[in-house]
Each structure stands twice: as C-alpha cells, then as structure tokens.
C-alpha positions as CSV (number, residue, x, y, z in Angstrom):
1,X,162.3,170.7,261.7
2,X,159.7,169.6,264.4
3,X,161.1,166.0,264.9
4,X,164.7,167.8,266.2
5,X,163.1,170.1,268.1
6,X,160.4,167.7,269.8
7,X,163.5,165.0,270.5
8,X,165.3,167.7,272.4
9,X,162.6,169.0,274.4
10,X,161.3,165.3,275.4
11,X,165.0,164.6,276.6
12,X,164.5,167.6,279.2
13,X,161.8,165.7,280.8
14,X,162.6,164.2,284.1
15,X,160.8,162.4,287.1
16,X,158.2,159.8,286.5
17,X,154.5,160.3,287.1
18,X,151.8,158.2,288.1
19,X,150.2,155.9,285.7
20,X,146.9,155.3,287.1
21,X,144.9,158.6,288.7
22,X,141.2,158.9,290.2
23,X,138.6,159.7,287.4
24,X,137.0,162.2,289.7
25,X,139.9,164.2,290.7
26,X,141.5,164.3,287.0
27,X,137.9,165.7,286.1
28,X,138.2,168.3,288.6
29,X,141.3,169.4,287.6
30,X,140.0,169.8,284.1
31,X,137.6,172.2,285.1
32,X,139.8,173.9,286.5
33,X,142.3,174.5,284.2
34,X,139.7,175.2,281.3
35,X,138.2,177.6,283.7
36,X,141.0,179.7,284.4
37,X,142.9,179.5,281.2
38,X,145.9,178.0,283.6
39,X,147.1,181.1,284.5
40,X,151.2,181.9,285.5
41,X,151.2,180.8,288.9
42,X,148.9,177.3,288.1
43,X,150.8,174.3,288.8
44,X,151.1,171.2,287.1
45,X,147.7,169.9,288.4
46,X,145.9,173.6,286.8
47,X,146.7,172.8,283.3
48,X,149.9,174.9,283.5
49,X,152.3,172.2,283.5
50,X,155.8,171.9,283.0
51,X,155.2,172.9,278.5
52,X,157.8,170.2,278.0
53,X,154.7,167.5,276.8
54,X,156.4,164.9,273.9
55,X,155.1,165.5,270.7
56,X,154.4,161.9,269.8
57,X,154.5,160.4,266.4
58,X,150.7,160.1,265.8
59,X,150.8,163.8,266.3
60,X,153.5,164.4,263.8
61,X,151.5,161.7,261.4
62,X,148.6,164.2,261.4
63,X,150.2,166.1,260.9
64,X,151.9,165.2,257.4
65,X,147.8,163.7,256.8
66,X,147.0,167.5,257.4
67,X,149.5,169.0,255.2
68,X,149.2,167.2,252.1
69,X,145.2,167.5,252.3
70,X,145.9,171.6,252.9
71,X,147.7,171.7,249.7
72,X,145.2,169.6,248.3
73,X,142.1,171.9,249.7
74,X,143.9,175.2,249.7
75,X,144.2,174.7,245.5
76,X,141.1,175.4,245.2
77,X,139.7,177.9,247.7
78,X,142.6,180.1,247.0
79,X,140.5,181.2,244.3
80,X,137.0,181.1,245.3
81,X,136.6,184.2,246.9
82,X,137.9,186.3,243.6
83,X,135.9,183.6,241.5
84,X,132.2,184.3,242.9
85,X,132.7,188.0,243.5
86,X,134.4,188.9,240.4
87,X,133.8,186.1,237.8
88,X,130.4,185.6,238.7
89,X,129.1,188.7,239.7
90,X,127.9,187.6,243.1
91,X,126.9,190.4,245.8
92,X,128.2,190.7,249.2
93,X,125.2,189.9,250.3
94,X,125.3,186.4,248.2
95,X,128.7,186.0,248.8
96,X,128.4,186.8,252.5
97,X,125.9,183.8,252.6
98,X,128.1,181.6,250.3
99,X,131.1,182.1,252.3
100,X,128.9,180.9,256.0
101,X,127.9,178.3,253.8
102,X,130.8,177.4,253.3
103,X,132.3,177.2,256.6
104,X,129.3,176.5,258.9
105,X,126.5,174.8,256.6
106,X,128.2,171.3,257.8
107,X,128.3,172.1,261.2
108,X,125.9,169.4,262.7
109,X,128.1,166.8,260.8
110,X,131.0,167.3,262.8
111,X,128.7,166.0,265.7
112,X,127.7,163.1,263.9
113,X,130.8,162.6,263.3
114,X,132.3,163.2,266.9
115,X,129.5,160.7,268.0
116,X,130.7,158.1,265.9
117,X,134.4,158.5,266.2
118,X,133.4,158.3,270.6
119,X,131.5,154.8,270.0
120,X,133.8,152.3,270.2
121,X,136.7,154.4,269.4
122,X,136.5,154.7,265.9
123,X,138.8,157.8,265.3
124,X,141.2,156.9,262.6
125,X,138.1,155.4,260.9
126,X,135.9,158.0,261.0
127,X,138.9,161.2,260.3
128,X,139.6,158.6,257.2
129,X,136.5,158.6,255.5
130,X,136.3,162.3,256.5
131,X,139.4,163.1,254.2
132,X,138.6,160.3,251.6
133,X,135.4,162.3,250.2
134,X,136.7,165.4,250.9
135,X,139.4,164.0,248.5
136,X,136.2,162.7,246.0
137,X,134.9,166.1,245.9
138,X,137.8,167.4,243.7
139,X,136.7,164.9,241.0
140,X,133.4,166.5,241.3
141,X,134.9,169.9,240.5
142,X,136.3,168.7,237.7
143,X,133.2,166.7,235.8
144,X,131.3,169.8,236.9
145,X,132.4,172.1,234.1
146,X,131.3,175.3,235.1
147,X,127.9,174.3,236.2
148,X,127.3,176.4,239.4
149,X,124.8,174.1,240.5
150,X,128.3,171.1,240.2
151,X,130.5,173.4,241.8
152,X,128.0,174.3,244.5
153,X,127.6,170.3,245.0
154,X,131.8,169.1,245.3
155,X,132.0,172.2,247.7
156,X,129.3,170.7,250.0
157,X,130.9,167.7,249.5
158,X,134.4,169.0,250.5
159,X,132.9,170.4,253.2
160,X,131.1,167.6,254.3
161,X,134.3,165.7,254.9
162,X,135.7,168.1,256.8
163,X,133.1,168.5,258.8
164,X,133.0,164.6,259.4
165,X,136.9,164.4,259.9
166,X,137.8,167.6,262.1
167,X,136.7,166.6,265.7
168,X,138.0,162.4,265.3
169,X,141.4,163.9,264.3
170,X,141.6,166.7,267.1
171,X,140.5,163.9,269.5
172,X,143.5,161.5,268.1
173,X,145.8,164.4,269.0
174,X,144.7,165.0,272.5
175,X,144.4,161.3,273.4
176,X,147.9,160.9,271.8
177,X,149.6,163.3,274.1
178,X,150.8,164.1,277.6
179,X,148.4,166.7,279.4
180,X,151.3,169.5,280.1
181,X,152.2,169.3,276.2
182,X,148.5,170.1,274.8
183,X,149.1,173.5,273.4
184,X,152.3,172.3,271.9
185,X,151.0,169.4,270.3
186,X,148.2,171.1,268.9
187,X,150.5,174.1,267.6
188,X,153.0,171.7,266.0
189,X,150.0,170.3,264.3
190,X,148.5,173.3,262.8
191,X,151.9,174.6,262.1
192,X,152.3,171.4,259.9
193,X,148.3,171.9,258.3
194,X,149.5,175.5,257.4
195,X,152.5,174.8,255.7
196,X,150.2,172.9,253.4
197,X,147.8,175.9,253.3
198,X,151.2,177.8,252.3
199,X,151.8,175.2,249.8
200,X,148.7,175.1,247.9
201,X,147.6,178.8,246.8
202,X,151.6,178.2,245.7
203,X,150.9,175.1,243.7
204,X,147.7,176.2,242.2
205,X,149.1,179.6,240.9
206,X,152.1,177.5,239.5
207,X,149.5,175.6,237.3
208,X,148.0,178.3,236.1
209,X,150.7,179.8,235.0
210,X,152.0,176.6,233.4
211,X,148.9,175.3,231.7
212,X,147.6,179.0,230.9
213,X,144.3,179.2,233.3
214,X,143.6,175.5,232.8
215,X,141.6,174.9,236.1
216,X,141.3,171.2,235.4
217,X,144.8,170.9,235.9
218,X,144.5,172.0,239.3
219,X,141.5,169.8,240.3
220,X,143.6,166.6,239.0
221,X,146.3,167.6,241.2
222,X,144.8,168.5,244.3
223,X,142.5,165.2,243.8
224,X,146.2,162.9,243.8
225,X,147.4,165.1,246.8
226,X,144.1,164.1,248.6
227,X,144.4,161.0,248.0
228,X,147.7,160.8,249.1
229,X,147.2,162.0,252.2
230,X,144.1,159.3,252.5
231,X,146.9,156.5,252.2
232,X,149.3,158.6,254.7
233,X,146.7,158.3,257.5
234,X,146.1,154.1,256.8
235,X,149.6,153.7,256.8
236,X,150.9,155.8,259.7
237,X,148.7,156.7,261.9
238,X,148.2,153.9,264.7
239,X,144.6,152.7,265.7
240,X,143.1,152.1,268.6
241,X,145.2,149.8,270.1
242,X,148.3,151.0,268.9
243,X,147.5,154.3,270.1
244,X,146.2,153.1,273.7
245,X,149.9,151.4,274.3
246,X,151.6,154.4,272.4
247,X,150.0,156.6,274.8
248,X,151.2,154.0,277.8
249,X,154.6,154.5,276.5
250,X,154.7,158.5,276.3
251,X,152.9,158.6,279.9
252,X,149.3,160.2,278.8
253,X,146.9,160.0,281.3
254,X,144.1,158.2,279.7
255,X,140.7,156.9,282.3
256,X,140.8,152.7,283.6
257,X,138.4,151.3,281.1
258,X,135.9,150.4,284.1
259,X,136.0,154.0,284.8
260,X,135.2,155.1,281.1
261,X,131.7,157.1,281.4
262,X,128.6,155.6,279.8
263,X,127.3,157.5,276.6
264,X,125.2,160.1,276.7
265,X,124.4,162.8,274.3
266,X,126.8,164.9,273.2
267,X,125.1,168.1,274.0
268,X,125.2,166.6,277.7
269,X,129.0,167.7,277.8
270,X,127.7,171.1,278.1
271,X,126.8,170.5,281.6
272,X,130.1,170.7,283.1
273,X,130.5,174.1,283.7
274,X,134.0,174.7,282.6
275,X,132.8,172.9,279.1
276,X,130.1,175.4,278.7
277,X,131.8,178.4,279.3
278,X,134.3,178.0,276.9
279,X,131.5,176.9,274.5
280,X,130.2,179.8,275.4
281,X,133.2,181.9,274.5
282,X,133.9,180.2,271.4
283,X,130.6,180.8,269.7
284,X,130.3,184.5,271.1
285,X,133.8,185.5,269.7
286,X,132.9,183.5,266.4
287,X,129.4,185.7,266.1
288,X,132.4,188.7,265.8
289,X,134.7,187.1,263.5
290,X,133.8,187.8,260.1
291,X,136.1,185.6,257.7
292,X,139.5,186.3,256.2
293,X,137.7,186.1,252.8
294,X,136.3,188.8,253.1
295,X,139.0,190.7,254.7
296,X,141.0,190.0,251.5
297,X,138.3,191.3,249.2
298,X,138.5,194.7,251.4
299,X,142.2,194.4,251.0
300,X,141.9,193.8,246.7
301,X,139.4,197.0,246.8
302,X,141.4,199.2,249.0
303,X,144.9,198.8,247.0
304,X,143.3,198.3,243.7
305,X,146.1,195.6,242.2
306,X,146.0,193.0,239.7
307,X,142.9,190.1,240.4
308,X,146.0,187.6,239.5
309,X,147.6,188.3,242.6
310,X,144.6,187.8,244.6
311,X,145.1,183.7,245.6
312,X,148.3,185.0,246.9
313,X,147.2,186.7,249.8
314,X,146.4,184.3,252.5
315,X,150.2,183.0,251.9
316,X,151.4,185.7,254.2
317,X,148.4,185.2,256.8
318,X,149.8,181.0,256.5
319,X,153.6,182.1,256.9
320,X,152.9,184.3,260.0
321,X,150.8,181.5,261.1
322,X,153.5,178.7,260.6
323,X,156.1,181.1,262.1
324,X,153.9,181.1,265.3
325,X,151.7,178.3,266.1
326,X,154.3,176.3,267.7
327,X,155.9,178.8,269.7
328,X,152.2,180.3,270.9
329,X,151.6,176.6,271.6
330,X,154.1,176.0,273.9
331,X,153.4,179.4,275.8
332,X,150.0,178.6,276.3
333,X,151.2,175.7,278.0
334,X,153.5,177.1,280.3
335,X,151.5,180.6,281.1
336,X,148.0,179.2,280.5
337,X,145.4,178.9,277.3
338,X,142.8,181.8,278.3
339,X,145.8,184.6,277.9
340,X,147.2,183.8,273.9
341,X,143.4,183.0,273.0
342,X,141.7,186.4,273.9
343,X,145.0,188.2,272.4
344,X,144.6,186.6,269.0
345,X,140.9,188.0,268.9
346,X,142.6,191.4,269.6
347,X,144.9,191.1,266.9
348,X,141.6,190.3,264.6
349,X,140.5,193.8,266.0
350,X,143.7,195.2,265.1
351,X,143.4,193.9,261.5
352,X,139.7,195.4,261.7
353,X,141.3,198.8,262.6
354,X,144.0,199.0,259.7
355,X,140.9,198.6,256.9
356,X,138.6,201.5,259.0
357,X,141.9,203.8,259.4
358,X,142.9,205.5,256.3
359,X,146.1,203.0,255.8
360,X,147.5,202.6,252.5
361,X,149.9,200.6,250.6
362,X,152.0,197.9,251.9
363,X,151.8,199.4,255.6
364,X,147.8,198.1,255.3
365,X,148.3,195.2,253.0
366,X,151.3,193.4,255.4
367,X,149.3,195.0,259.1
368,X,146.5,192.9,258.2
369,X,148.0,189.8,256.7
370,X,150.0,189.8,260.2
371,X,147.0,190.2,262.5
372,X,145.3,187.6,260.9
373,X,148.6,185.1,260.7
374,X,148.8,186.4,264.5
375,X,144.8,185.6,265.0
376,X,145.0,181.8,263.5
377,X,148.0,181.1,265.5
378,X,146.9,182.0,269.0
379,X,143.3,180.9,268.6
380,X,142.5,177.7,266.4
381,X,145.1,175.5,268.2
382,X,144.7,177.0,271.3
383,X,140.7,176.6,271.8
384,X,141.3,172.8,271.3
385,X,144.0,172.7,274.5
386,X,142.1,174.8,276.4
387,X,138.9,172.7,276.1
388,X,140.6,169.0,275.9
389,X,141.1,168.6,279.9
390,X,137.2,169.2,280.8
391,X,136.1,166.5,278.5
392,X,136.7,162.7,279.4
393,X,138.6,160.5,277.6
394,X,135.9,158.4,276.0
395,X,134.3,161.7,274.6
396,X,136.9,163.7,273.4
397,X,135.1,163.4,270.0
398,X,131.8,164.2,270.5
399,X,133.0,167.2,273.3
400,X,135.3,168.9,270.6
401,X,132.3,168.2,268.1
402,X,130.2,170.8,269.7
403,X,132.6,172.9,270.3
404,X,133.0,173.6,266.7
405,X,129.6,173.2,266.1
406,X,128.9,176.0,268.3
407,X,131.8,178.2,266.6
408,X,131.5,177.7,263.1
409,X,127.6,178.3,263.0
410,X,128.1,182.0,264.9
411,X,130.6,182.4,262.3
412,X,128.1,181.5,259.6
413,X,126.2,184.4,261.2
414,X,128.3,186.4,261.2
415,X,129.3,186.4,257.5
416,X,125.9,186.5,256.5
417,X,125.3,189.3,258.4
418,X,128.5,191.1,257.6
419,X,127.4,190.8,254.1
420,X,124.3,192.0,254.4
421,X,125.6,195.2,256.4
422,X,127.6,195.8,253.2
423,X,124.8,195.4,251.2
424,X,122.5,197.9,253.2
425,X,124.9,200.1,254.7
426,X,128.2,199.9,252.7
427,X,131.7,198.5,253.7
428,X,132.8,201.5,256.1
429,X,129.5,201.0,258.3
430,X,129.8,197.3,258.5
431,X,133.3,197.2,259.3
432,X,132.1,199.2,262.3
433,X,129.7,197.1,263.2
434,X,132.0,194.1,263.3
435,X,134.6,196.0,265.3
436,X,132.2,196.9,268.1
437,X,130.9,193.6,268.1
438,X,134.2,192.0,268.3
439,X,134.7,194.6,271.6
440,X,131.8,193.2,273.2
441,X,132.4,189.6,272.0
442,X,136.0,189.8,273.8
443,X,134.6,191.3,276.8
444,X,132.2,189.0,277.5
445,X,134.8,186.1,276.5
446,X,137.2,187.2,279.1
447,X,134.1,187.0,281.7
448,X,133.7,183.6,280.6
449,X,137.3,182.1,280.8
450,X,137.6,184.5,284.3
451,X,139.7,182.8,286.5
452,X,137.9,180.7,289.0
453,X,140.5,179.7,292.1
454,X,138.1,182.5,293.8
455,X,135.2,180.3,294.1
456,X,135.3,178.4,297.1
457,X,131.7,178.0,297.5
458,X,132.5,174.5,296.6
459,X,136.2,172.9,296.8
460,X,137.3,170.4,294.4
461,X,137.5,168.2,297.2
462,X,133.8,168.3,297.6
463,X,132.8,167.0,293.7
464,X,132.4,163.8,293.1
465,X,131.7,162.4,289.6
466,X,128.1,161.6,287.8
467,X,127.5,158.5,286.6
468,X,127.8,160.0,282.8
469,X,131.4,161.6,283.6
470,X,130.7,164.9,284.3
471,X,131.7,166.2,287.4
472,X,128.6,166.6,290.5
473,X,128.1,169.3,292.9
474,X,128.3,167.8,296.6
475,X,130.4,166.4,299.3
476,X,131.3,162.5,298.1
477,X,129.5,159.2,299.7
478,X,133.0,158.3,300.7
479,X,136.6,159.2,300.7
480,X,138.3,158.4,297.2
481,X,140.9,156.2,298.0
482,X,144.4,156.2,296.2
483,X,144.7,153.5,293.3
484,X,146.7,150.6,294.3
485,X,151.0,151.1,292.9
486,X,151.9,149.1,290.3
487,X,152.7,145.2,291.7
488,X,150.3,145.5,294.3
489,X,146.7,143.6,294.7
C-alpha cells in the first residue's frame, strides 16, 4: 500500500535543487521552522515545503523492522496492564509506578544510546543491538515462570533495548529523507510500526485461544518475530555508506563532511533555542499525559465486560492510528508541524472528557479509543519532524535522544502521580487533575512552539554558526559566500 502511493507522489516532484548549501544558513532555517511549527504561509526554506518528500527505501525497511518487532512486543504488553491489576492484585498506586517504570525507567539509555549511534555514525549498529535484546528478553519471560522478580527483569530488558534502539532508528529516518517529506516519512513509518501493534494483541489472543491460556506459546512466538525482524534490519537496511549515497540519490540535504560540527554533549543541543523549546514542550505536555494503560483500565471499570476482551482494546486506538499517521504526516508537512501536534494533545483531553462525563456504552468505549488513535497519530511522528531540522546532521541521534529523554521521564511522572491521585483521592478526582493539567500543559506548549517570524531583534542574516553546530547570536566575521556549482574549482 505505501510503496504505490510513495512512487506516485515522488513522480510529482519537479525542478532540481541544490546539492551543496551553507551549514549556517540551513541551521537557521532549522530554527526557524521548529520554532514556528512551519505555519500555512512558510515557504520551502520554513519547513513548510512542497509535502511531496520521497519516502525512500531505508524508510520503508524500518519500517517492516518496526512492524514485525510491534507484533513481537505488542504480544506481550497487550496483557500486562489486566495481568498486574487483576491477576496480581497490584494497586493503582503500584501499578501507576510499574507502568512509568515501564515507559520512562530507561530513559537515560536512549541518550547513551543516541551518543553512540552520533560517533562515527553507528546507527544501524546501535538500532540493531537495540532490537536484538529487546528480542532476548522474551526468552527471559519465558524461563521466568511466574517469578515476578523474572518478569520484572525481561521487562527491563525489553525496555532497555528500546530505549537503546529508538533515537539511532529515528535518526536513520530523518537522515534518509528529503527535508519537505519529514512528516510524511515519519507518518509512513509509524503507520507501518502500528500495523504491527494491530497485529500482535491479534496474534497473542489467537494463541490463547488455541493453546488454552498457554502463555509460553506466546513468548516463543513473539521471541521468532523479534528475531526476525533483527535479520530484516542486517539485511535491508543500508549502512552508512550506502545510506550517505542513497541519500545523494533522493536529494537530502546532508552537511560537507568538513563542515560536520565537533562533538559535544548531548545536552549542549539544548542551547539552540528552537531545540529547547520544543524540549520544552514535549516534556511539559508529557507531565499531562497519563498513559493509555490506564485509560483502558478506566474504560474495563466503567463498562464492566469480560477481562478476556481486555488485550483487545488498544486494537482500535492502532487502527485509528494506522488510518491516520500518514495522512496527518503529510499535512504537517504542507501546513506546518506545531498545528497537528498541539491538536492531538486536545484530542487526549477529549478522551479525558468522555471518562469524567457520564458516557456510557459503546458511545464512551469507541470516543476514547478514537481520541487516543487520533492522539498517537498527530503527536509521536510529528514531534520527531518538527524537531529534526534544528539538530545537525552529525547529531541527529544524540538531539532526538533528549528529546525523548525529556518526554518519557515527565510521563513517568505523570503516571506515578496519576496513580497515586487514585489512590488518595479516587478515580473521579484524579481524572480532574489530569484534565486541568493537560489545559495548562497545552497552553504553555502553544507559547513554546509560538510562531517566531515576529522577532526581528536579530535576523537570520545576522547568526553565524558556533564552532559545536549550534547556531550564534551576532552579525558574521564575514559575508558567507555561495558554494562553488558542481564542475567548478
């Protein structure tokens, strides 16, 4: 479905562009766009572009990697939620803290993990040994018995590897397409990584039904799809210098080698100012966002129906999220990335709103399922395009690296302290809480990602470019000349 579609919007691209473009000025233009979200009237050089970017075949490759280890992962965690709560008794205060845990307790890796990918270029390698032990960890859930303390372990383990594998692999796709085609790159991605997410609670309730609750049946499986997908990246995804002429080929503007920035640490990236505000935005809005898990446990209470139907419930948030990631993409490409992001927080509000309203039955059940399909879709793909162009080439990495650092520990926050409000107050009071906290999240995101065409205290004509590739206040030491054309000295 995406190769026909890709193919016939890369035919509709005409012109040529220029091949070789001042590091200083492309940086500029970064900030730019990632300040202002690109908004309708940006031209090409705001981050608005034309939306008709190729979606090249590393993408695509990914994105098949992606899939099969979603079906893989999604096995599993389909069930974990409705496994701790209800099989083991947990609290919501426990299960508030399991479920940060789970999604924030490897944050710092993914910035080891950025840091190494950056350092001589090592992203295939890196994303590769990121999905090779998350693979491992599903032979851990299966010599584990029903030992918590196991379980706990291949969990961390999982986690680990995604941790280590997330920002390499976001930093392939941006350095394997064209500027103008970001959003649609990163949406064809993620559309591809949820149909495996579709796939898996799928597969896994399949199984059970089969094999008659045998859970080692489903960690076997979703061990060979992870492994699987392991051999999918070695085989098709390019390295380094594959990718580097690949990217020649499809015309993505990638820095002269001599003009590559030396390294510096990661956090550095949050002195460019259009960096850190979206940082910024990311990890306020996260604080807010309290976890589908638990969203789905309010849902299970609420309409009171059968626990066996409970690992089927993020399939309808993955279908409304396969349904729109690429078409959200390609919007936020053509009208600008700050728009489609805030919106999708509003839809989490909306879902938010349906569990506090009294909403019953399948109105409530199929409102919420498409906020959060609508949430995923405008956001998670999205946040990655609008924060690619302020980050040079050489760290993409370690730049996207604290980006989710930032987000997923607010998140782990904010499930810990969701669950606790439920423990203290009950679930009508924190559901409050988290829906006035959203409000002033999004408010304070949207002052963030303001549009900045305004400030002309200082024109990009007057920045110049530090010597660690982040762009300097100040009128340049000299004129910037043009890079030679092609054929000449």
């Amino acid at each position: 479905m995406y190769l026909s579609t890709t193919d016939a919007v890369a035919t509709a691209r005409t012109g040529s562009k220029s091949k070789s473009t001042s590091t200083s000025t492309s940086l500029v233009k970064a900030e730019a766009e990632a300040g202002t979200g690109a908004g309708p009237g940006a031209g090409p050089g705001t981050g608005a572009g034309t939306g008709r970017g190729r979606v090249t075949g590393p993408v695509l490759a990914l994105g098949a990697v992606s899939l099969v280890t979603d079906i893989s992962s999604e096995m599993v965690a389909a069930v974990l939620p409705l496994y701790f709560v209800l099989g083991l008794g947990l609290s919501p205060l426990a299960f508030g803290f399991l479920d940060g845990l789970y999604n924030g307790a490897t944050a710092f890796v993914r910035l080891l993990g950025g840091y190494a990918a950056d350092r001589g270029g090592r992203h295939k390698l890196v994303a590769g040994s990121g999905y090779l032990l998350s693979a491992l960890s599903r032979l851990g859930l299966l010599l584990a018995g029903g030992a918590t303390a196991g379980i706990g372990a291949a969990i961390a383990a999982d986690r680990l590897g995604k941790g280590v594998r997330t920002a390499p692999r976001d930093a392939l796709i941006s350095l394997s397409s064209p500027p103008d085609g970001l959003g649609r790159a990163f949406g064809v991605h993620r559309a591809m990584d949820t149909t495996g997410a579709l796939l898996g609670p799928l597969a896994a309730f399949a199984l059970l039904w089969m094999t008659a609750d045998a859970y080692d049946a489903v960690f076997v499986v979703s061990f060979c799809f992870g492994l699987f997908g392991v051999l999918l990246l070695v085989v098709f995804v390019p390295g380094r210098d594959a990718a580097q002429a690949l990217a020649a080929k499809h015309d993505v503007a990638r820095a002269p080698a001599a003009a590559r920035p030396r390294r510096a640490p990661a956090l550095a990236l949050l002195r460019v100012p259009a960096f850190r505000r979206v940082c910024a935005a990311a990890a306020l809005l996260g604080a807010a966002t309290i976890g589908d898990a638990f969203l789905y446990l309010l849902l299970q209470r609420r309409l009171d129906f059968a626990e066996s139907w409970f690992p089927l419930l993020p399939l309808g948030t993955a279908a409304v999220y396969l349904a729109l990631a690429v078409p959200v993409g390609r919007l936020a490409d053509r009208l600008g990335r700050r728009g489609p992001f805030l919106a999708g927080h509003v839809a989490l509000l909306a879902a938010y709103a349906l569990l506090l309203l009294p909403t019953d039955g399948r109105p409530l059940l199929v409102g919420v399922l498409l906020a959060l399909g609508v949430f995923y879709a405008a956001t998670d793909g999205v946040l990655m395009a609008l924060a690619t162009p302020c980050l040079p080439e050489g760290r993409r990495a370690s730049g996207m690296a604290v980006l989710q650092t930032g987000q997923a520990l607010s998140r782990l926050l904010a499930a810990a302290g969701f669950g606790a409000a439920w423990t203290l107050w009950g679930i009508g009071a924190a559901l409050t809480c988290a829906a006035l906290a959203l409000v002033a999240a999004l408010a304070g995101a949207a002052l963030l990602l303001r549009p900045t065409e305004s400030r002309t205290e200082n024109p990009p004509e007057n920045r110049t470019e530090h010597p660690t590739g982040h762009p300097a206040e100040g009128p340049p030491e000299r004129p910037l000349a043009p890079p030679p054309s092609e054929g000449t000295a």
